[in-house]
MIDOSE-1310 file (N, C-alpha, C; in nm, 2 decimals, decimal comma, always signed):
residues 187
xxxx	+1,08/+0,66/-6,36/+1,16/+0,66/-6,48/+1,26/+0,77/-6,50; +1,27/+0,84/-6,39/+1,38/+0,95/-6,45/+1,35/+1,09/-6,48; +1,20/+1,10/-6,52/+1,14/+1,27/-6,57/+1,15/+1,29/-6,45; +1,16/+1,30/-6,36/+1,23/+1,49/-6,25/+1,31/+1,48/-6,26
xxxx	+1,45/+1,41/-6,30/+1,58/+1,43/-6,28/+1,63/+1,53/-6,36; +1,66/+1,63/-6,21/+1,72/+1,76/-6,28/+1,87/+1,81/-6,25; +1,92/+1,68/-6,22/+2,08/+1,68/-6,19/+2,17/+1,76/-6,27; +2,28/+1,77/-6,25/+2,44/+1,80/-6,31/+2,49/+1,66/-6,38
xxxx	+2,48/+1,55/-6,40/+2,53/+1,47/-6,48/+2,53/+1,47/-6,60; +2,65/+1,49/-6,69/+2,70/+1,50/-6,82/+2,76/+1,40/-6,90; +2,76/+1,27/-6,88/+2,83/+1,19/-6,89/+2,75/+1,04/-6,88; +2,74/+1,00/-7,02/+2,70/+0,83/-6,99/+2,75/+0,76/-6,92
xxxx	+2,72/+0,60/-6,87/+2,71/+0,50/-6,79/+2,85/+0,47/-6,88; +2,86/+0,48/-7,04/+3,01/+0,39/-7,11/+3,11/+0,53/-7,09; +3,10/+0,69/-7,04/+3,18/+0,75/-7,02/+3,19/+0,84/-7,13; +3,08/+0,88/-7,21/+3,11/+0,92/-7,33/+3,03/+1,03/-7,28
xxxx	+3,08/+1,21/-7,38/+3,03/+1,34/-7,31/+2,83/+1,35/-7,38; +2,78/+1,39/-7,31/+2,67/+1,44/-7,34/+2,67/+1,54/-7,47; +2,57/+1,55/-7,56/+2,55/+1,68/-7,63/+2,47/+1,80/-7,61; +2,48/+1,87/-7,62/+2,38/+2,00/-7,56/+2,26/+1,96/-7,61
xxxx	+2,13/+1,97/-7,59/+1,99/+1,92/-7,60/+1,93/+2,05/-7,74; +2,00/+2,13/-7,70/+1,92/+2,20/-7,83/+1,97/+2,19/-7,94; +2,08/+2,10/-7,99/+2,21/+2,14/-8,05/+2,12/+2,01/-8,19; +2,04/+1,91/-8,09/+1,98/+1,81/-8,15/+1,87/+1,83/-8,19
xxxx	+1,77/+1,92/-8,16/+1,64/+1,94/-8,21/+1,51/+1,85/-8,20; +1,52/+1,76/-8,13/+1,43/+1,65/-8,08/+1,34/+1,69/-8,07; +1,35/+1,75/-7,90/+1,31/+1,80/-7,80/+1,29/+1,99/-7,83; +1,19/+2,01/-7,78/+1,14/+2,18/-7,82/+1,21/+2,21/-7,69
xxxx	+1,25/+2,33/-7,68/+1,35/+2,37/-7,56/+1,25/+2,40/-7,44; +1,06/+2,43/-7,48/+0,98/+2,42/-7,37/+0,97/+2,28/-7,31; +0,99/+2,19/-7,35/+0,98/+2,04/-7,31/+1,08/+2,05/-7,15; +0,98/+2,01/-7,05/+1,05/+2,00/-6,89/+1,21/+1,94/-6,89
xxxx	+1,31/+2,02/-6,85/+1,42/+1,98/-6,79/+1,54/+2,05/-6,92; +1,46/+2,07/-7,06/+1,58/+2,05/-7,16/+1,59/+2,23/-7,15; +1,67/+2,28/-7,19/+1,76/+2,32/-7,22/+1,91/+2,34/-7,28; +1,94/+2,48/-7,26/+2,12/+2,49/-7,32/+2,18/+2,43/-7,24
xxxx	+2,17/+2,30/-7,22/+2,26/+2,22/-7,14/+2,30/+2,04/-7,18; +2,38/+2,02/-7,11/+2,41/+1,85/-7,21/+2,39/+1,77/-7,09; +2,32/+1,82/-6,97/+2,28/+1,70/-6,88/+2,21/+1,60/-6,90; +2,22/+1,47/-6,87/+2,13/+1,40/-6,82/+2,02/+1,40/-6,83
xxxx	+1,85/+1,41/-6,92/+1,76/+1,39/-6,89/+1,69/+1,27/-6,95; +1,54/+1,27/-6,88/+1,43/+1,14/-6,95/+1,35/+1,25/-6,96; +1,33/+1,32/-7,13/+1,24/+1,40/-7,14/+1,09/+1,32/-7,15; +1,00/+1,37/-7,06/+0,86/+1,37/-7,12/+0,82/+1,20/-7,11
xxxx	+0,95/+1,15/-7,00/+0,93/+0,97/-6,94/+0,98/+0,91/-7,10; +1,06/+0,96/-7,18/+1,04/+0,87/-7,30/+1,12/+0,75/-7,32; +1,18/+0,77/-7,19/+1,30/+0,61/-7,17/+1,26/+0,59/-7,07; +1,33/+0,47/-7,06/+1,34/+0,42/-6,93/+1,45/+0,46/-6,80
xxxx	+1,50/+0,55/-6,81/+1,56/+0,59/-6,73/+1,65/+0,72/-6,80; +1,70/+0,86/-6,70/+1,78/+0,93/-6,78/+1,88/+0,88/-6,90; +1,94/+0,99/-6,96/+1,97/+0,94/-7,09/+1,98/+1,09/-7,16; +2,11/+1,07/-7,29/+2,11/+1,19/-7,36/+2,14/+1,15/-7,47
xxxx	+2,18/+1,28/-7,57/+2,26/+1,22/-7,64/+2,38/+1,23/-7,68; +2,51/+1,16/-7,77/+2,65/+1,14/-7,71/+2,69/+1,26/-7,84; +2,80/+1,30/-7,80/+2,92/+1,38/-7,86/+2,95/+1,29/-7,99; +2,96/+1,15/-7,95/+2,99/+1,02/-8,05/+2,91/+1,01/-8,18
xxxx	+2,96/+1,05/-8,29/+2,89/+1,00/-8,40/+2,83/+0,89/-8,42; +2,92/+0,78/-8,36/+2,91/+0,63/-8,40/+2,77/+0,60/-8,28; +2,73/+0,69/-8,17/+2,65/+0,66/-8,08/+2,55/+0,75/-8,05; +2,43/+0,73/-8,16/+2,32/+0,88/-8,10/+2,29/+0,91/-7,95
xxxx	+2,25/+0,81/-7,88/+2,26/+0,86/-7,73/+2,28/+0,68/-7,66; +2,25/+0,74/-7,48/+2,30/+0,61/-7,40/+2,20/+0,66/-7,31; +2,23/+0,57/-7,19/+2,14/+0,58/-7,07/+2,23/+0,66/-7,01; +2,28/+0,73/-6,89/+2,30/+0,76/-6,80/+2,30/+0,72/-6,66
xxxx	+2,44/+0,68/-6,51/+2,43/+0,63/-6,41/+2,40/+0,77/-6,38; +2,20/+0,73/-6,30/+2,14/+0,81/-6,25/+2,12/+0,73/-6,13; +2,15/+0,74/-6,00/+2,10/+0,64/-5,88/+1,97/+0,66/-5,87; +1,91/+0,60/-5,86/+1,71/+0,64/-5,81/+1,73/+0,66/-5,68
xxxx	+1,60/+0,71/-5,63/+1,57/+0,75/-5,48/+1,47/+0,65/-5,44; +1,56/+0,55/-5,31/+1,43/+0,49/-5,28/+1,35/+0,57/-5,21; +1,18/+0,53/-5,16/+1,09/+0,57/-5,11/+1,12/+0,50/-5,00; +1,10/+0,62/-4,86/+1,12/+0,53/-4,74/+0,99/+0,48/-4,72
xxxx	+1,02/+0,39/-4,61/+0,86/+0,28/-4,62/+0,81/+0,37/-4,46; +0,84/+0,47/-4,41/+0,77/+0,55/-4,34/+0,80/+0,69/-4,32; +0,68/+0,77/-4,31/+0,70/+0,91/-4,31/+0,82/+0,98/-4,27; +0,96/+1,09/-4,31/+1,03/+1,13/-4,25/+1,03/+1,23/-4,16
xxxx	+1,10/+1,24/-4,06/+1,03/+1,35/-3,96/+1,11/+1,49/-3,99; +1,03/+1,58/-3,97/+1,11/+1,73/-4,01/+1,20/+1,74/-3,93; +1,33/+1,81/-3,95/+1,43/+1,83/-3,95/+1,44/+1,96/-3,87; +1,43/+2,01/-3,77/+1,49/+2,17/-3,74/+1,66/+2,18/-3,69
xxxx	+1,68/+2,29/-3,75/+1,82/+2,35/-3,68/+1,81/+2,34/-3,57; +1,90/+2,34/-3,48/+1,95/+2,40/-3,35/+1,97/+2,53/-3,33; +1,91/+2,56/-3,24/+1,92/+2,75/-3,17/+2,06/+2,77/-3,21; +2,11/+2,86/-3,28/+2,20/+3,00/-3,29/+2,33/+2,88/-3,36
xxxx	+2,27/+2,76/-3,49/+2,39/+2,65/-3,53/+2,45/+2,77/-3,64; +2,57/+2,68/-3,66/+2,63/+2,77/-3,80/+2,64/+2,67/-3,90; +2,68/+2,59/-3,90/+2,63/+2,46/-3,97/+2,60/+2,30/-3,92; +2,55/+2,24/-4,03/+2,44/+2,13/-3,97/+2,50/+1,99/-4,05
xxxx	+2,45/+1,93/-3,98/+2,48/+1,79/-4,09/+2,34/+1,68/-4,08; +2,25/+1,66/-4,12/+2,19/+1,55/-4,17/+2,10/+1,44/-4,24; +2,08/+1,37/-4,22/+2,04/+1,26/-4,32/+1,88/+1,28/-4,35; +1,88/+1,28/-4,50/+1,72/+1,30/-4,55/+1,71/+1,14/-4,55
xxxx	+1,51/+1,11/-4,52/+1,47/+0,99/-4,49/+1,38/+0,97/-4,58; +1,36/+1,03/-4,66/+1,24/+1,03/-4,74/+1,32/+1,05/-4,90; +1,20/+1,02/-4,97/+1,21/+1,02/-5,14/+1,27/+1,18/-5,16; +1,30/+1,19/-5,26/+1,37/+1,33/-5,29/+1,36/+1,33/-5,46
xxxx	+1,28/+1,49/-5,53/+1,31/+1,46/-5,66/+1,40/+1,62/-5,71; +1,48/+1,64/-5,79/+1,54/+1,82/-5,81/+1,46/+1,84/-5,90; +1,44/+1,94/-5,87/+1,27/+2,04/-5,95/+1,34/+2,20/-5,97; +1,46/+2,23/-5,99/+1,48/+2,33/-5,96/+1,40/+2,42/-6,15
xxxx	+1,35/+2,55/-6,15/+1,32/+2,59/-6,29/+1,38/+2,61/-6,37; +1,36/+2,69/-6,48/+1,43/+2,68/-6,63/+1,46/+2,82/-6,61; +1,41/+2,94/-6,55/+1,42/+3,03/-6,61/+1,53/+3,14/-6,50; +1,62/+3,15/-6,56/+1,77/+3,20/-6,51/+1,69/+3,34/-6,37
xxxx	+1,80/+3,31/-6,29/+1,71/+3,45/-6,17/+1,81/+3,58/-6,16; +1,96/+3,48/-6,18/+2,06/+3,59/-6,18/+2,17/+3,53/-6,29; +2,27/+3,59/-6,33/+2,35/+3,54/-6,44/+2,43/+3,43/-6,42; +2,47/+3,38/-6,24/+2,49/+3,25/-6,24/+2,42/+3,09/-6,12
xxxx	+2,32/+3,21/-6,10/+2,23/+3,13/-6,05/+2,06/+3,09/-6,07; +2,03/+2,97/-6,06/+1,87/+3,02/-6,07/+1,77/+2,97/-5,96; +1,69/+3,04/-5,95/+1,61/+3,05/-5,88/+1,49/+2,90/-5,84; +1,47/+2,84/-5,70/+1,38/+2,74/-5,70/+1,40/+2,65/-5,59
xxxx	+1,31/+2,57/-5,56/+1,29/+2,47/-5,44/+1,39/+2,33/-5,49; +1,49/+2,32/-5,46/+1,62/+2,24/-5,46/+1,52/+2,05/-5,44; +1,49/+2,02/-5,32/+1,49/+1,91/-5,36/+1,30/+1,83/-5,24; +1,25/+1,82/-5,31/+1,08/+1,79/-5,24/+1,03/+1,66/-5,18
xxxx	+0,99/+1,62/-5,09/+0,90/+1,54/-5,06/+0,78/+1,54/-5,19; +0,73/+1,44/-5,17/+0,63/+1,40/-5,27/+0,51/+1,52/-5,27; +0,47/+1,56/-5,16/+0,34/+1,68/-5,18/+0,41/+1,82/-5,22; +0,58/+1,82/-5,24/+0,64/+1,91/-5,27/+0,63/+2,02/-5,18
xxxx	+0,67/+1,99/-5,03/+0,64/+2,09/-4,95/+0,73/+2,08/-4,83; +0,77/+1,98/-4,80/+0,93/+2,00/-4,70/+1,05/+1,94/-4,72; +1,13/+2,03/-4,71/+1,27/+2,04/-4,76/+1,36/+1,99/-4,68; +1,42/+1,82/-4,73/+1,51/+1,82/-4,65/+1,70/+1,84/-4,67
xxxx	+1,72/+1,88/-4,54/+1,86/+1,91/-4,54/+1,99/+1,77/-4,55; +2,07/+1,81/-4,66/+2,19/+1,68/-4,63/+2,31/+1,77/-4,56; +2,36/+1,87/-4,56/+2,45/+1,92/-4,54/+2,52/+2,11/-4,56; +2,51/+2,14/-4,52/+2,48/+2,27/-4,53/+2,63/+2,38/-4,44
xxxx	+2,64/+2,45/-4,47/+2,76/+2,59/-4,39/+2,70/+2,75/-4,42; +2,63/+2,83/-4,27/+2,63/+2,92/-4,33/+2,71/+3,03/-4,29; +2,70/+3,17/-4,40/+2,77/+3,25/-4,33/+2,67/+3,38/-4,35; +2,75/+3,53/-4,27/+2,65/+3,62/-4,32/+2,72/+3,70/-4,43
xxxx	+2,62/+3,76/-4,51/+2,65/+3,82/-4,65/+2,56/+3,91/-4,66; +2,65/+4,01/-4,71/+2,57/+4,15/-4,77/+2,42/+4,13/-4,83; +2,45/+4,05/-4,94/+2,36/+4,04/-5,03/+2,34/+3,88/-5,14; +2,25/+3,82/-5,19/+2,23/+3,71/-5,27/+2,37/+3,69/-5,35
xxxx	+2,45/+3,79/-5,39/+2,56/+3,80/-5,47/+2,65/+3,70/-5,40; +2,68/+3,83/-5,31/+2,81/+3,76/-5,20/+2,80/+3,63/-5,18; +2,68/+3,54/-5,11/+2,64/+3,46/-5,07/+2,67/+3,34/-5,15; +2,63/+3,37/-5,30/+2,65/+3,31/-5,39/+2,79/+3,25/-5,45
xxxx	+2,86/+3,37/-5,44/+3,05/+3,39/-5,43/+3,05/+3,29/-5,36; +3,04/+3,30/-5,25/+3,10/+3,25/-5,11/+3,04/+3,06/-5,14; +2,94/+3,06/-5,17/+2,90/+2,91/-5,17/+2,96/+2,85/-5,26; +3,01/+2,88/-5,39/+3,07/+2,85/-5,52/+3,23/+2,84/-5,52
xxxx	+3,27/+2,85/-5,37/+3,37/+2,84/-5,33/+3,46/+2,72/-5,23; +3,30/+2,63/-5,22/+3,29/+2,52/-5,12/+3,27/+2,44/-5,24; +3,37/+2,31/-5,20/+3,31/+2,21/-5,33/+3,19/+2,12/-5,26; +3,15/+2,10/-5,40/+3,03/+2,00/-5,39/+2,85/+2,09/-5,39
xxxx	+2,86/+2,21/-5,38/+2,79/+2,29/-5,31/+2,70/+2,27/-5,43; +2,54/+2,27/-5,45/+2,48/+2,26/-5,54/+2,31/+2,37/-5,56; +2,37/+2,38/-5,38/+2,24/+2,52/-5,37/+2,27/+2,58/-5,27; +2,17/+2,71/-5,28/+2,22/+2,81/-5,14/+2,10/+2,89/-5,17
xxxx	+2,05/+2,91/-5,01/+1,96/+3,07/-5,01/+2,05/+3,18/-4,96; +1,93/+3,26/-4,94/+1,99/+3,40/-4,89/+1,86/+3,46/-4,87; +1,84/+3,53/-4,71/+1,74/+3,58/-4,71/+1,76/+3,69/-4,62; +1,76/+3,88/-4,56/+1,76/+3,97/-4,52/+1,73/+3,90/-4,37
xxxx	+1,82/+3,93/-4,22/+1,83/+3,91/-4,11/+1,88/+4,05/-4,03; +1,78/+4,12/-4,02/+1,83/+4,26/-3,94/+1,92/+4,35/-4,06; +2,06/+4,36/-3,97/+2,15/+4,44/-4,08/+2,22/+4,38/-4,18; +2,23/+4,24/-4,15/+2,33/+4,15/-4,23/+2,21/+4,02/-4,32
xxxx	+2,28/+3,99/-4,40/+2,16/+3,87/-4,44/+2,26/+3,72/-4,41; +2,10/+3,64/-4,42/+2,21/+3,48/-4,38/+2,20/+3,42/-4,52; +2,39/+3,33/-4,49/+2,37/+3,27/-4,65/+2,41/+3,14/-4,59; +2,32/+3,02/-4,68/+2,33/+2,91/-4,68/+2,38/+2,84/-4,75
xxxx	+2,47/+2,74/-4,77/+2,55/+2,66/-4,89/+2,47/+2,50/-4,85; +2,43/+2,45/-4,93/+2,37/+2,31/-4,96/+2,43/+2,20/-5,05; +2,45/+2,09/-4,97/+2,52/+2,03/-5,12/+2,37/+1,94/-5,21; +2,32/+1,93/-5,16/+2,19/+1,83/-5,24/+2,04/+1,94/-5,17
xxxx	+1,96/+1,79/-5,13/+1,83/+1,84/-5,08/+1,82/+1,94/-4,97; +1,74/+2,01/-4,94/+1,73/+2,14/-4,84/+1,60/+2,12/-4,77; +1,60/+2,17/-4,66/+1,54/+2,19/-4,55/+1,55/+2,30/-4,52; +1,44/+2,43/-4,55/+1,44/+2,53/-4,44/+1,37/+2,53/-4,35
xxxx	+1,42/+2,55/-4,23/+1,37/+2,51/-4,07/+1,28/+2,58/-4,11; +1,11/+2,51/-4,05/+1,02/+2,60/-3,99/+1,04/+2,68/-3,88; +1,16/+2,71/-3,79/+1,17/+2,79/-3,72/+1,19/+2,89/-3,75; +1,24/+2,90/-3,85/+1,30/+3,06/-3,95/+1,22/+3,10/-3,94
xxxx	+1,21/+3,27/-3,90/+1,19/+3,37/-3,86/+1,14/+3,46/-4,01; +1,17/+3,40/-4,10/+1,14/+3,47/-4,23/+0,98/+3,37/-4,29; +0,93/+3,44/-4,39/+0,82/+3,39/-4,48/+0,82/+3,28/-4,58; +0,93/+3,30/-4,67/+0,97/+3,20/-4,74/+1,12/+3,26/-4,85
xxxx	+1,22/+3,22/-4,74/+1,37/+3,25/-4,81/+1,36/+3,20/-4,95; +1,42/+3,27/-5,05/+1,46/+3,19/-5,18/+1,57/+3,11/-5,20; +1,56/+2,96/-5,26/+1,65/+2,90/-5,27/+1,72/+2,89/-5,39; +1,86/+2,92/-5,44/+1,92/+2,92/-5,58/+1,98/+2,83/-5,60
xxx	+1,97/+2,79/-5,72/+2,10/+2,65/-5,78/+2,24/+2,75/-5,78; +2,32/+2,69/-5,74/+2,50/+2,74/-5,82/+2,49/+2,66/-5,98; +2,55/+2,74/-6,05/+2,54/+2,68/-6,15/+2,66/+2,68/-6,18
């Protein structure tokens, strides 16, 4: 029904703007997904599908075109990089839900696991560019610079650190050499 959906869609299915969620008072701002924001949500499954409410007087809220994720009808296989790639391109096989958190990590990004398999534990990749960057900052610049870009890590590599740009779901290679990189939304 829609409660994970933690997208960027701001705009009903008839084209009309979203209202900011707190602006309405329904919903308590601890309630999963809502916040200062006018996206798209099914708080707490209470529709049948995402849904907000409109800017429109004449229209308290609508559904929202949210695509569903089908489930594939067999397990997807993990995805690794290629030795020494700079960027990758491929196809996630499996269900996918955005789970990213509420609570801000830096002033324009937040902190979290972008997009899960069902046991919420491998990440897969649709499309990705990396480069190397001083720091989470840079990295973040630099990805907010590529359209479509919707997440990025950054994690310490010797003297330089590696930064990733994602447009959807993520996959960090179990080959990585690190413990567990942090993954940020662009916001």
């Amino acid at each position: 029904k829609g409660a994970d959906y933690e997208g960027l869609l701001h705009m009903t299915t008839s084209g009309r703007a979203c209202k900011n969620w707190l602006t309405e008072g329904t919903y308590p701002p601890t309630t999963k997904g809502i916040g200062n924001h006018n996206y798209c949500r099914n708080p707490a499954g209470s529709k049948d599908r995402p849904w907000c409410f409109t800017v429109d007087p004449a229209v308290a809220w609508e559904y929202c075109d949210v695509p569903e994720c089908t489930p594939a009808s067999t397990a997807p296989q993990p995805w690794r990089a290629p030795s020494g790639a700079k960027s990758s391109t491929a196809e996630a096989a499996g269900p996918c839900k955005h789970t990213p958190p509420a609570a801000p990590m830096f002033a324009e990004y937040k902190a979290g696991r972008a997009c899960m398999d069902n046991r919420g534990t491998t990440w897969w990749l649709i499309s990705n560019q990396n480069f190397t960057a001083a720091d989470s900052a840079a990295c973040g610049s630099k990805c907010l610079e590529l359209p479509g870009t919707e997440y990025f890590t950054f994690w310490k590599a010797a003297a330089n650190g590696n930064c990733g740009c994602y447009r959807e779901c993520i996959l960090v290679p179990q080959d990585l050499t690190v413990d567990d990189p942090t993954v940020f939304r662009v916001k």
